[in-house]
Structure formats: C-alpha cells, structure tokens
C-alpha positions as CSV (number, residue, x, y, z in Angstrom):
1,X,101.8,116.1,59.6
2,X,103.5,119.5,60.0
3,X,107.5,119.3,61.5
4,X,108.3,122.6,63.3
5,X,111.6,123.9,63.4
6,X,113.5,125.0,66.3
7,X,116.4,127.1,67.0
8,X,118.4,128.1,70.3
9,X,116.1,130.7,72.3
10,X,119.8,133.0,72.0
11,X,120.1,133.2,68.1
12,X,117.9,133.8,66.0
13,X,118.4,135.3,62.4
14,X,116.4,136.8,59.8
15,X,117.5,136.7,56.2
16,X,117.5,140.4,54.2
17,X,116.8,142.2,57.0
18,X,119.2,143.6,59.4
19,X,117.6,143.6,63.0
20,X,119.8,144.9,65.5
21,X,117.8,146.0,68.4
22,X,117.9,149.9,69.5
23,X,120.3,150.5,72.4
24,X,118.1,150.2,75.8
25,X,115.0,149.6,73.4
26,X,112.6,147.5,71.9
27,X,112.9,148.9,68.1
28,X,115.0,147.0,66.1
29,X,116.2,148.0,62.7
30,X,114.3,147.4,59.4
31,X,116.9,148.4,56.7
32,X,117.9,145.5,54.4
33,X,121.0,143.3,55.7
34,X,124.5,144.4,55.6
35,X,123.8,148.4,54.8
36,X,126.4,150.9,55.7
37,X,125.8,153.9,58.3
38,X,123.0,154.3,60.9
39,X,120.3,151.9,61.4
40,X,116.3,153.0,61.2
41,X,113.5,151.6,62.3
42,X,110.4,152.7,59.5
43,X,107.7,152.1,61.8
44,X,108.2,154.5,64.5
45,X,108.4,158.2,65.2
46,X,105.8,161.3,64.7
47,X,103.8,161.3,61.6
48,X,104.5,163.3,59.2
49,X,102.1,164.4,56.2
50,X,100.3,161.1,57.1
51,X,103.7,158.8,57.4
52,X,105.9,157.7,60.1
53,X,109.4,159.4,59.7
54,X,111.0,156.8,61.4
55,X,113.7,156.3,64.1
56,X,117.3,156.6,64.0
57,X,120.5,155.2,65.8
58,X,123.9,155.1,65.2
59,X,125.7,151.7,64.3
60,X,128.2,150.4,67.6
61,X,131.3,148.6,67.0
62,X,130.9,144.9,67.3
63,X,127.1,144.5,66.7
64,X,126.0,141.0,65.6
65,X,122.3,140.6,64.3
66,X,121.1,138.4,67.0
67,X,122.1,140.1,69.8
C-alpha cells in the first residue's frame, strides 16, 4: 500500500532549486538554491539560435522560497 505525504497547502519547498515566483507572475526561478544576484527562469523568453534565452528578475529584500 502506498502512504502519501502531505504538507500545508501555504509551504511548500523544493530541495536544490530556488523557486521564488516572478513578481505579478507565474515563472518562478530555476537557478540552484541559495545563488547570489538575479533570479532566471531557463524556460522562457524568445528563442534564440534554437534556445530559450530565458527570463530575468531582480532579487527583493525579504523573499522566502515558498512564498
């Protein structure tokens, strides 16, 4: 018999990757878990010689993974 887990609908993290969701967006950021600077999100954006150049946002004082 399988046991699923379950956490509180309001936090929710993900190990090794950083996830915090673009201001007044749906993107959330794919860079690995505690980097410095900006945040990107890999999957999103114009191509590019066949490859998604991503999108950017700054980092805002405060921000906690699950927010």
């Amino acid at each position: 018999m399988s046991q699923q887990r379950t956490t509180a609908e309001r936090h929710v993290e993900i190990p090794g990757i950083c996830f915090i969701r673009q201001p007044e967006g749906v993107r959330r950021c794919t860079l690995s878990a505690g980097h410095h600077g900006g945040h990107r999100h890999f999957y999103s954006g114009e191509l590019r010689n066949g490859f998604r150049i991503g999108t950017t946002w700054p980092r805002r004082p405060g921000e906690k993974q699950a927010d």
